[in-house]
N, C-alpha and C positions, 0 to 999 in steps of 0.2 A: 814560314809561308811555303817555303819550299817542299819541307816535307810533307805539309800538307796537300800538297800538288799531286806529290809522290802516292799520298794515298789514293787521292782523286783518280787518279789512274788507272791501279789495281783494281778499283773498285768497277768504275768502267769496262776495264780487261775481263774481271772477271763476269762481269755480269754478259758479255757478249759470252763470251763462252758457255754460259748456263741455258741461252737465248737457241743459241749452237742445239746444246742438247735435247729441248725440247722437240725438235724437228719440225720446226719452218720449213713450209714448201719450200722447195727445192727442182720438182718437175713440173712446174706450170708451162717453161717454154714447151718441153716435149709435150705434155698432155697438149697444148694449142695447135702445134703441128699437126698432129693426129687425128684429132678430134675437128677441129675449121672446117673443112673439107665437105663436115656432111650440114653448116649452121646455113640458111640462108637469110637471105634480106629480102622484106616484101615489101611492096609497094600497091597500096591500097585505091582503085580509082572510084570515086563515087560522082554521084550527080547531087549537088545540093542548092536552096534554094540560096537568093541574098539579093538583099533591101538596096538598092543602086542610090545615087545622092544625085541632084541634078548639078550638072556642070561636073561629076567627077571631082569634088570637092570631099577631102580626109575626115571622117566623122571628128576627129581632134579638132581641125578648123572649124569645121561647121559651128561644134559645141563652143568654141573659144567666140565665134562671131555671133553666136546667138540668134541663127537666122530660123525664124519658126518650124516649126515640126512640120503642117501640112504641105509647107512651100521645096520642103527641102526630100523629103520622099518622093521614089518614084515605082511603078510597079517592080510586084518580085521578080527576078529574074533567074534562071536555070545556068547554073553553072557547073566546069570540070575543076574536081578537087580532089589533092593527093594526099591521102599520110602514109606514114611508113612502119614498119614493125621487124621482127625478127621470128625464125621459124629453124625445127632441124628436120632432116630427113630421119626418120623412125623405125620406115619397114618399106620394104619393096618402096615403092614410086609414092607413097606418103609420106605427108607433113603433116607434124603437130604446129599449131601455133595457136593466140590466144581469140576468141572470139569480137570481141572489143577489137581487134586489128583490122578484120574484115566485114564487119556489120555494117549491112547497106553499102557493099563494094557491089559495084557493076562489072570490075577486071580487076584481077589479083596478078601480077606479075613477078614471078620469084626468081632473083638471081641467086648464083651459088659464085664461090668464091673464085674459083676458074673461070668465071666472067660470062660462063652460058646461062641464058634466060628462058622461062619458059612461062608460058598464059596457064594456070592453075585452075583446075576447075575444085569451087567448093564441094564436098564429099557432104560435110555435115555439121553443127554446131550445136552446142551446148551453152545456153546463156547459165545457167548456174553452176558453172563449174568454171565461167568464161575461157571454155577451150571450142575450138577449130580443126576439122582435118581437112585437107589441100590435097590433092593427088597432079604429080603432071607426067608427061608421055616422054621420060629422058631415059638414057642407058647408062648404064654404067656408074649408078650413081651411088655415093656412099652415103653410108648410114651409120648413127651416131650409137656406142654401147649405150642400152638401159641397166640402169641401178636400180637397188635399192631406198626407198627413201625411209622407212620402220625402222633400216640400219644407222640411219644418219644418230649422230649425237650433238646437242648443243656445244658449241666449241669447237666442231669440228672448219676446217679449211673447205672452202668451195669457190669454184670458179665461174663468171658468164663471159660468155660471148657472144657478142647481138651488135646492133647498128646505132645508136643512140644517138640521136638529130642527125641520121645519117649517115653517119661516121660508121663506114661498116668493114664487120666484123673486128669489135673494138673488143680487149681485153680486161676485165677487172678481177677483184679476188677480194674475200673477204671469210666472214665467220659464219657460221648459223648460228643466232644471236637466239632465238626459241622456236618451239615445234608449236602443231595445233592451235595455231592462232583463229581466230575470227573475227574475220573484216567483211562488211557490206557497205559492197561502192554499185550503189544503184541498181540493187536487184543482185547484183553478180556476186557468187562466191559465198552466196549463205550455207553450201553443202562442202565445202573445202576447208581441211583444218591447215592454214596456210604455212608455209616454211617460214618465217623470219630473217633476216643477214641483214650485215652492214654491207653487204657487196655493192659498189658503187653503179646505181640502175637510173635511167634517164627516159624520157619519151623518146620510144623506136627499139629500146631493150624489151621493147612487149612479145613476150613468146618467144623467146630466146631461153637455148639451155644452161640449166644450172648444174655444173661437173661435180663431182668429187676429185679428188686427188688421184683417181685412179683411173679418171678418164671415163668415169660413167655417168650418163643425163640423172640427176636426183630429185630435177625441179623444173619448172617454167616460168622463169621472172612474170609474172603478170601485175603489181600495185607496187606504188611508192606512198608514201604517208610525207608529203610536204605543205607546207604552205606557199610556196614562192612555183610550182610547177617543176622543178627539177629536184637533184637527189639531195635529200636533209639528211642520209644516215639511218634511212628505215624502208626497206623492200620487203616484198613479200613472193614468194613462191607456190605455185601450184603444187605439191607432191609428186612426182612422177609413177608411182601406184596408181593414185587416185585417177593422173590424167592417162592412163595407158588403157585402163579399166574405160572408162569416159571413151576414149578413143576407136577400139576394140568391138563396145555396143555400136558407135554410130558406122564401123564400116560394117558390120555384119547384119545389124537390124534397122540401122540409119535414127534410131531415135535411143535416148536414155532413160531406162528404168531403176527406179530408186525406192528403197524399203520404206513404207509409211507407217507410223502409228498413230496418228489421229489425237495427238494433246495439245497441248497449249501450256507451255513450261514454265516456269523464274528462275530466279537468285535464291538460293538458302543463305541471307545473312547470319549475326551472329546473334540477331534477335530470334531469331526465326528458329534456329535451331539451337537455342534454350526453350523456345516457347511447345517446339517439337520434343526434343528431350534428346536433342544429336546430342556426339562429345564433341562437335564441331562444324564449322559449315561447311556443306559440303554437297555435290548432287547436282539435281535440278528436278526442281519441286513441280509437279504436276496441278496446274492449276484449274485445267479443264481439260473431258475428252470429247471428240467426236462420236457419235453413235453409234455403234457397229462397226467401229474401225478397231482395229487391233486391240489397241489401248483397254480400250471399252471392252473387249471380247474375251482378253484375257482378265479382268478383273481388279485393272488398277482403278483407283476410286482420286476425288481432290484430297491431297493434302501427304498424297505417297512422294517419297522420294525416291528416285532411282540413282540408285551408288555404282552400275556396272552395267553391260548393257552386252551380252555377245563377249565376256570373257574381258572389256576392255570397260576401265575406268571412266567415270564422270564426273569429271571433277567439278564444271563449269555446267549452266544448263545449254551453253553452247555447243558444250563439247557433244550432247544426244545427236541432234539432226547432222554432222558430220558422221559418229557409227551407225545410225540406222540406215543413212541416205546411203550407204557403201554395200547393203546387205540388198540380195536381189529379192523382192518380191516372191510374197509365197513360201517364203524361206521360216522355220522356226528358230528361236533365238531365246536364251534365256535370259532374265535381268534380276538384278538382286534389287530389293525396294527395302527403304526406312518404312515401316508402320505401326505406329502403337508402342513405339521403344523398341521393337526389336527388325529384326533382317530376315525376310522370307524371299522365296525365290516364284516366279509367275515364269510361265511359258507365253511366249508370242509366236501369231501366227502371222509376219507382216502383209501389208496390202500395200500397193502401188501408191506413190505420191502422184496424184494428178497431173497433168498436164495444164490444164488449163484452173481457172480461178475459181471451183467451187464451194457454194455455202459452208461454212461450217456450225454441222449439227450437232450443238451440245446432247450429252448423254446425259440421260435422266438420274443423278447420281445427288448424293447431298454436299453442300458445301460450307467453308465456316467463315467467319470473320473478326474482329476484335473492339470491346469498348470500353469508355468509361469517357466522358464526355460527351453522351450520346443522349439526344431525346430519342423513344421509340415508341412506337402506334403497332398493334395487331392491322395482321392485312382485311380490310374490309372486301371480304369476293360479294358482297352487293353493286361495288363499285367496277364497271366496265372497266377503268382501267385496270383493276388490280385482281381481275377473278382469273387471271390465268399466270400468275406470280406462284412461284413455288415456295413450298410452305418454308416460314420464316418470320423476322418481324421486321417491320420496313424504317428506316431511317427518318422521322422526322424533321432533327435540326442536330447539327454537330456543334460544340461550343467552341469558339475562337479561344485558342492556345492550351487545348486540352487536348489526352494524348492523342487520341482519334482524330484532332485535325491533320486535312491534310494525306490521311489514310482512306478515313471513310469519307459517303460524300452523301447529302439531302437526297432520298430516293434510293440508295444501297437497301436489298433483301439481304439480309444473316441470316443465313442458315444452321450456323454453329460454330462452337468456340472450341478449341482443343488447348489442351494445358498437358506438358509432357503424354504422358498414355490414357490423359482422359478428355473425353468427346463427350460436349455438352449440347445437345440437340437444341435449338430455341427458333422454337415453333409458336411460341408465345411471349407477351411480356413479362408473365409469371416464370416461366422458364430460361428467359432472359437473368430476369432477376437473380432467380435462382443459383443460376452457373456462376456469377460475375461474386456472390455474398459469398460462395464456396471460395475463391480465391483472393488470397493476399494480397494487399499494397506492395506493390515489385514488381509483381510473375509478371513474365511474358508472355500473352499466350497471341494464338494466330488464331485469326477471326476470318472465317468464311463466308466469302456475300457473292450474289450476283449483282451486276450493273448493265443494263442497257444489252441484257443477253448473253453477256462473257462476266463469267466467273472470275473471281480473285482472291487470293492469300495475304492477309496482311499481319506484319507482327507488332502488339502494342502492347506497352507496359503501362499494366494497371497503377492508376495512382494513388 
């Protein structure tokens, strides 16, 4: 027993020592030192509405006493309300912090760690990047190093400091756990490929910086992934690229301009790209363009994939609208597309991603889809509703637990089937027929249809 103790130890001994070698921070106190001085704490005041109870009675009791709903409401009333976030000083008399922190504030009050406070006037905001700049009229005030965030590596050591339920300027540390994520938390953040950490983040760490070891901003704590409202082990960061770039526009032009290309993307599964003729899934498959917008101009058609986009990788079809959304308008870019088995390269000319919410105008392009469980009818253009249906043949009835359920749907237009590098036009039933006799019991091919105006790719194996 004893000896084996004896080993227990070495083992131990030695394993700290290996722990040693890898180099665990070591300078998180100095980089806090240094670095604190420029983090602040903000304090959010807004005006919002709220439902009064008569007699000032706790909605728990009420609910627990069961007293009626009309008797127990009383008009809305206007009330002052605070939350709290975190923010750093960046350049001259600005502040980054997150937009979510100050949406719908009426006064922004930012203290700094030396205990001076000062009334912030909003500069500008970005709800899809959910960033914020703040400017106030102090002297002498520090500002925190920018980094690098393209430099970062998964695995690497990172530090925040921010106020979480208050507690301000509170210390954690942690990994970067993965790059380029994409998270959509109500609109925000559809254009950010987000940083990932286990860095331990809380409500009030919103817009607080995220260090490297070397004492430079790499990120802006903005999302946690919980179910309970506090930290489960999963935060997310803004880039500090992306938000400097973000920043930058709104002090110089006051609004944000972002590269558009006018598609409507997917997933390349593993169906999909056997049915394409990938060696693997991969991309983000083009599923529909807008008209005259880039996409459309340059000459990508449904069913291209795009593997690179401006020199950087697509892995995800998430991963497009974070490289394109980064490239300024106007700007030419080139992208390497799957089509027909092989890899060609198209020029873009991008256009501005709108502002506001408009139409999207399919481009008059062909598109395919997939069957074999399908009834199908020639489009009757005698029939008002179907004389302005693009040529195809139209979905009559899909057979329950055949491979098309579930894919296709009663009233789908197919436009056409593709099977590795061949494109099977079906413009009729005969033509239908025709493509689906050419193919074996297995293939998978992807089936081109519109629905209800927007286009779709579907992969289905024939039975």
């Amino acid at each position: 027993m004893k000896k084996f103790a004896n080993i227990s130890f070495v083992l131990v001994f030695a394993l700290s020592i290996n722990l040693s070698a890898v180099g665990l921070p070591s300078n998180i106190a100095g980089l806090v030192e240094d670095s604190a001085p420029a983090v602040v704490n903000i304090t959010s005041r807004k005006e919002v509405s709220s439902q009064n109870s008569y007699r000032g009675m706790p909605p728990e009791l009420e609910r627990f006493f069961g007293m009626p709903r009309d008797y127990q409401e009383a008009p809305q009333q206007k009330r002052k309300a605070e939350s709290y976030g975190s923010g750093f000083i960046f350049k001259d008399n600005y502040i980054l912090t997150n937009f979510h922190v100050v949406d719908g504030a009426t006064e922004v009050i930012v203290s700094l760690v030396d205990r001076r406070e000062y009334v912030a006037e909003i500069v500008g905001v970005d709800a899809l990047s959910d960033l914020a700049v703040l400017k106030i009229e102090g002297k002498m005030l520090p500002k925190v190093k920018i980094g690098d965030s393209e430099s970062l590596r998964v695995g690497d050591w990172v530090v925040a400091i921010g106020s979480p339920f208050s507690f301000d300027f509170s210390v954690t540390a942690g990994i970067v756990s993965a790059k380029g994520r994409s998270i959509q938390n109500n609109n925000i953040g559809n254009y950010v490929p987000f940083l990932q950490t286990d860095v331990a983040i809380n409500p009030g760490n919103s817009g607080g910086p995220l260090f490297d070891l070397k004492g430079n901003v790499v990120g802006i704590n903005s999302q946690i992934y919980s179910r309970s409202g506090g930290y489960q082990g999963l935060a997310f960061a803004i880039p500090i690229n992306v938000a400097i770039d973000v920043a930058e526009q709104i002090i110089d032009t006051g609004i944000v301009a972002r590269g558009y290309l006018g598609v409507r993307v997917g997933e390349v599964d593993n169906d999909l790209a056997e049915a394409l003729g990938m060696d693997k899934p991969y991309g983000a498959l083009i599923n529909d363009l807008e008209e005259g917008e880039s996409g459309d101009n340059a000459g990508l058609i449904p069913g291209d994939v795009i593997l690179d986009f401006d020199g950087k990788e697509i892995k995800f079809s998430a991963n497009l609208p974070h490289v394109v959304g980064q490239i300024k308008p106007n700007t030419k870019a080139i992208g390497t597309i799957f089509r027909d088995g092989k890899e060609i390269k198209l020029t873009f000319k991008l256009g501005e991603l709108p502002s506001s919410a408009k139409p999207f105008i399919p481009a008059k392009n062909d598109s395919n889809p997939d069957m074999l469980g399908l009834q199908i009818e020639e489009i009757d253009r005698n029939n008002p509703q179907m004389e302005n249906l693009e040529d195809g043949v139209i979905v009559a009835r899909v057979t329950k637990g055949s491979p098309a359920a579930g894919k296709i749907q009663k009233g789908d237009v197919i436009t056409h089937i593709r099977y590795r590098n061949f494109k099977y036009k079906t413009d009729s039933v005969k033509s239908f027929s025709d493509a689906i006799e050419k193919l074996e019991s297995g293939s998978i091919v992807a089936v081109f249809g519109k629905r209800n105006n927007s286009r779709f790719i579907v992969p289905i194996r024939l039975n």
